[in-house]
C-alpha positions as CSV (number, residue, x, y, z in Angstrom):
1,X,0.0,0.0,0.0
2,X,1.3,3.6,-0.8
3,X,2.7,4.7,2.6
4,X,0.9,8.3,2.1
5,X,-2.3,6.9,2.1
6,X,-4.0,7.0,5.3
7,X,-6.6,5.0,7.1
8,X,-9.8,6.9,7.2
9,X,-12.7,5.2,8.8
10,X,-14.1,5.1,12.3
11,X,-12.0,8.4,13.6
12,X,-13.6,10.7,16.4
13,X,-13.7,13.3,14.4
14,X,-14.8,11.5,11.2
15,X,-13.2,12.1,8.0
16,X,-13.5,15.3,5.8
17,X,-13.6,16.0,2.4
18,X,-10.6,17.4,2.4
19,X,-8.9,14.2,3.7
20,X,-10.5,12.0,1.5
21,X,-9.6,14.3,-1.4
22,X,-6.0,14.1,-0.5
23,X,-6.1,10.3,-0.5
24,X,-7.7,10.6,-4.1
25,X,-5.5,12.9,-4.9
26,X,-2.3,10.5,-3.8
27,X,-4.3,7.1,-5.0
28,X,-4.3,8.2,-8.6
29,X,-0.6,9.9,-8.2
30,X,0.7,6.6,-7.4
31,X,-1.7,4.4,-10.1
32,X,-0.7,6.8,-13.1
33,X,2.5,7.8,-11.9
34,X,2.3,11.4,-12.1
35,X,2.8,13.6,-9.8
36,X,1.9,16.6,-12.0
37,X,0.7,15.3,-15.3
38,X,1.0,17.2,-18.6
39,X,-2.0,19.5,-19.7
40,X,-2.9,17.0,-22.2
41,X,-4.2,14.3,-19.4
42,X,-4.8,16.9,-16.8
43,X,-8.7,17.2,-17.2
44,X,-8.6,13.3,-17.1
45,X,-6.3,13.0,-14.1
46,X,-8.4,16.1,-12.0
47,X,-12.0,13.4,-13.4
48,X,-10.0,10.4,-11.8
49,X,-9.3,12.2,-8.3
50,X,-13.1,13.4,-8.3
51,X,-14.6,10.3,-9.1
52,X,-12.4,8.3,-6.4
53,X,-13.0,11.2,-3.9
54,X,-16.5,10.4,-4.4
55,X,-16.5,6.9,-4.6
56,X,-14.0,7.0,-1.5
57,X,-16.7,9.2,0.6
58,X,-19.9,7.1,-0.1
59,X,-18.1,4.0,0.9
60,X,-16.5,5.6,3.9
61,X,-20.0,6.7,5.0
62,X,-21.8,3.6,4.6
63,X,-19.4,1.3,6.8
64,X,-20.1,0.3,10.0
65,X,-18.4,-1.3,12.9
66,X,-19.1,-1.8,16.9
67,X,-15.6,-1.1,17.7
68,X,-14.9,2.4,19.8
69,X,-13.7,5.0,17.2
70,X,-10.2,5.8,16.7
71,X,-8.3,9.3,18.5
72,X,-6.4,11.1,15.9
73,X,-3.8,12.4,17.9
74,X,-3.0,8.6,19.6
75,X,-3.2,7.1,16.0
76,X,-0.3,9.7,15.1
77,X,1.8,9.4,18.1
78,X,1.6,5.2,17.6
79,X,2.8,5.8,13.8
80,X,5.4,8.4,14.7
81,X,6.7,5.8,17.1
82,X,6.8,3.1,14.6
83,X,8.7,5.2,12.5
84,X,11.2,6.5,14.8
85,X,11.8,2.4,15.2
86,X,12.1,1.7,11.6
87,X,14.1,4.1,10.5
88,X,16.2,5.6,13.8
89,X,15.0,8.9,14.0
């Protein structure tokens, strides 16, 4: 899995748009592999992010689970820690 996509469901506070956007937005950076494209496939590439941004939030929306949901700020501190393991820092 691309390492800059993030895990978005069941987070107190939920998702935004603007988060799943950015996932879009890195999802079909790392399928096309472009990080900017040209202006010939741009409308194509901006369709792509939209239409997995929507996609993205209707699934997101219609899960469900009994577990508690997730703190943002713990969440970050446990993958900053994991990090700082892997890599030394």
């Amino acid at each position: 899995m691309c390492r800059n996509i993030k895990i978005l469901f069941n987070f107190d506070p939920p998702v935004t748009d603007d988060e799943i956007r950015a996932a879009s937005l890195q999802f079909v950076r790392k399928i096309t592999g472009f990080n900017k494209p040209s202006q010939a496939n741009e409308a194509a590439f901006l369709a792509a992010i939209d239409e997995v941004a929507t996609s993205s939030s209707r699934l997101l929306h219609s899960l469900a689970t009994n577990a508690p949901p997730k703190n943002r700020e713990e969440e970050a501190a446990k993958a900053k820690a994991r990090s700082a393991e892997r890599f030394g820092a």
